[in-house]
C-alpha positions in Angstrom: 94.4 83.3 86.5 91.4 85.7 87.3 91.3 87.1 91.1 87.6 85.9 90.8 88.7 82.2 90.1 90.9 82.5 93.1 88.6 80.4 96.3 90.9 82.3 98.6 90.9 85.6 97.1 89.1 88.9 99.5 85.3 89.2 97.8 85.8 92.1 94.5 83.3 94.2 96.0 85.0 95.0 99.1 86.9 98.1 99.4 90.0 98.4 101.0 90.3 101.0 103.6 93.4 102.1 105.1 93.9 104.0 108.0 94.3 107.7 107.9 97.9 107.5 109.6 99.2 105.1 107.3 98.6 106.6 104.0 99.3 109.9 105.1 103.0 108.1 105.6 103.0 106.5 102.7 102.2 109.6 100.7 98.9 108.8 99.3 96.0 111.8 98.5 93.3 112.5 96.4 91.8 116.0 95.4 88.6 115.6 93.8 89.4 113.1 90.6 93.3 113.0 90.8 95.4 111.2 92.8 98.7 112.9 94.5 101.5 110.6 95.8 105.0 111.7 96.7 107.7 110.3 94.1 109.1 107.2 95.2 105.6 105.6 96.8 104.4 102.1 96.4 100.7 102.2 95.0 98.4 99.6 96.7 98.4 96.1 95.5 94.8 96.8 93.6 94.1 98.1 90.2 94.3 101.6 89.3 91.6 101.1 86.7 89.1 99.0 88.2 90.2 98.6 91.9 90.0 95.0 91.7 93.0 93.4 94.1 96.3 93.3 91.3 99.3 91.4 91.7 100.9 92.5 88.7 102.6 96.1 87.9 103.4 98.3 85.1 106.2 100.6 85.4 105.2 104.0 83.4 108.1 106.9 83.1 106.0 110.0 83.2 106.8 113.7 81.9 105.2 116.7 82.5 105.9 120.3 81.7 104.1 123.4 82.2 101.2 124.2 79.7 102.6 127.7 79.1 105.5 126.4 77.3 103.1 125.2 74.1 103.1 129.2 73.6 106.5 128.7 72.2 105.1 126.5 69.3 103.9 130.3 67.9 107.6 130.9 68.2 109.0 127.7 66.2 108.7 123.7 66.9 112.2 123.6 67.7 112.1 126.6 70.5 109.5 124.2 72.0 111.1 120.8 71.7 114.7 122.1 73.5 112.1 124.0 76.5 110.1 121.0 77.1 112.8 119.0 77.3 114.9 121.1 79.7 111.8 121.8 82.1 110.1 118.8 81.9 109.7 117.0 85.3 109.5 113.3 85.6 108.5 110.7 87.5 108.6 106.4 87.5 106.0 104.8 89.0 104.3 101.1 89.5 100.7 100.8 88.8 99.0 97.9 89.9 97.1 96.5 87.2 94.2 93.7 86.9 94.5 91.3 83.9 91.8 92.2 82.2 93.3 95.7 81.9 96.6 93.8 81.0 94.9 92.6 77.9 93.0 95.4 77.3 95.9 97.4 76.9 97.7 94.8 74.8 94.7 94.7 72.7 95.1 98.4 72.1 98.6 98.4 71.1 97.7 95.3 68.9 95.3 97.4 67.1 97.4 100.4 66.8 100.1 98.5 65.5 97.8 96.7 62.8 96.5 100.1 61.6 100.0 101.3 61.1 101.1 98.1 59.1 98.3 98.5 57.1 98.6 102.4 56.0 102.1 101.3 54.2 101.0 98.2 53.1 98.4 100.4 51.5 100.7 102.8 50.6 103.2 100.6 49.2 100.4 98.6 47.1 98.7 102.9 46.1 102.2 103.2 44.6 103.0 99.6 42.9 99.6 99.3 41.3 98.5 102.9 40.3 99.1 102.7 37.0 96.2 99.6 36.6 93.3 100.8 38.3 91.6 104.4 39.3 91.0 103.4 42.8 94.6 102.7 43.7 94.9 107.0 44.4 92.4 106.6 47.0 94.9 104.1 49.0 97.7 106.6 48.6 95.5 109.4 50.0 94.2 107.3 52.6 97.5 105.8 53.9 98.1 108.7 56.0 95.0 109.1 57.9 95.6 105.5 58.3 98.5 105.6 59.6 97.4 108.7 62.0 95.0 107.2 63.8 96.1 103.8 64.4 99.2 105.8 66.3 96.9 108.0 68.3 94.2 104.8 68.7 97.7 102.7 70.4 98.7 105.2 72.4 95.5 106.7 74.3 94.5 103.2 74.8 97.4 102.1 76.4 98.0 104.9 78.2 96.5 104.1 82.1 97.1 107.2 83.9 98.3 110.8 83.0 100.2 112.6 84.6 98.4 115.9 85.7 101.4 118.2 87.3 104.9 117.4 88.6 106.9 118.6 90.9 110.3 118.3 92.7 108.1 116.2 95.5 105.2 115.1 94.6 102.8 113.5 91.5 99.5 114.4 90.3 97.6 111.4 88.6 94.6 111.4 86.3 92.6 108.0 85.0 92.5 106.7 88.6 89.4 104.8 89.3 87.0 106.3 91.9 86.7 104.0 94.3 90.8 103.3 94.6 90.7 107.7 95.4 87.5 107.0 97.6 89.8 105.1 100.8 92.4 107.9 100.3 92.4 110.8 102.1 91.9 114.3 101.3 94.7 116.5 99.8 95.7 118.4 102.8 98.0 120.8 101.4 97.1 124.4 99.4 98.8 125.1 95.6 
């Protein structure tokens, strides 16, 4: 059931403003685009996307590392796999989400998943049937890309927020929408 459907649901155009005291002990900040909450903080009840009031929550498990260890990539893929995952930081949050970015996500890991299926059921039909027609190379040759960017299409559009920098303390958020930073305050505290 849509918030909007809801008689007794606040109006959508509202903001919600909190006072400066309270989010400062609950841990919530913005600076300039990207939200900064301390690990362990409950998000508002609204939606991270749309800043619509949100009942429901998704829990994302979020890594970061610093950028300078891609340099070992020059070294070798491996050098970089064992760094990143040694430094990494992490953090597990709850994002409120509204249900039309529920199904908007689903619909992007729908597609994603249906662009996979299909690279190896084209690559399995390239292979059975090449001998019968010239065009059946093409389906070979085209699995791949296929395959490529129905991965890449699921997982940017279910991703909802990205993680920007962690630390032992705190988490930076990108993908948060403007007005849900707007009633936060300013990041207080210098890099």
């Amino acid at each position: 059931m849509y918030a909007s459907e809801n008689p007794y649901s606040p109006p959508l155009t509202s903001s919600i403003v909190y006072d400066a005291q309270i989010v400062e002990d609950l841990g919530l900040w913005r600076k300039g685009r990207v939200l900064v909450m301390r690990k362990g903080v409950q998000l508002p009840a609204r939606c991270v996307k749309s800043n619509v009031p949100a009942e429901r929550r998704l829990k994302r498990s979020l890594y970061w590392h610093h950028p300078t260890i891609y340099l070992s990539i020059l070294i070798s893929i491996l050098i970089y796999a064992i760094l990143a995952l040694i430094l990494r930081k992490s953090a597990t949050i709850y994002i409120g989400l509204s249900d039309e970015w529920f199904a908007k996500r689903h619909r992007a890991m729908f597609v994603g998943w249906l662009l996979v299926l299909a690279s190896i059921a084209m690559l399995v039909a390239g292979v059975g049937m090449q001998d019968q027609r010239d065009a059946f190379p093409w389906l070979i040759a085209a699995s791949p890309l296929v395959f490529l960017f129905g991965a890449i299409y699921g997982l940017l559009g279910a991703r909802m927020v990205t993680a920007v920098r962690i630390s032992d303390e705190y988490v930076w958020l990108k993908g948060v929408h403007p007005d849900f930073l707007a009633d936060l305050p300013e990041w207080p505290y210098q890099p």
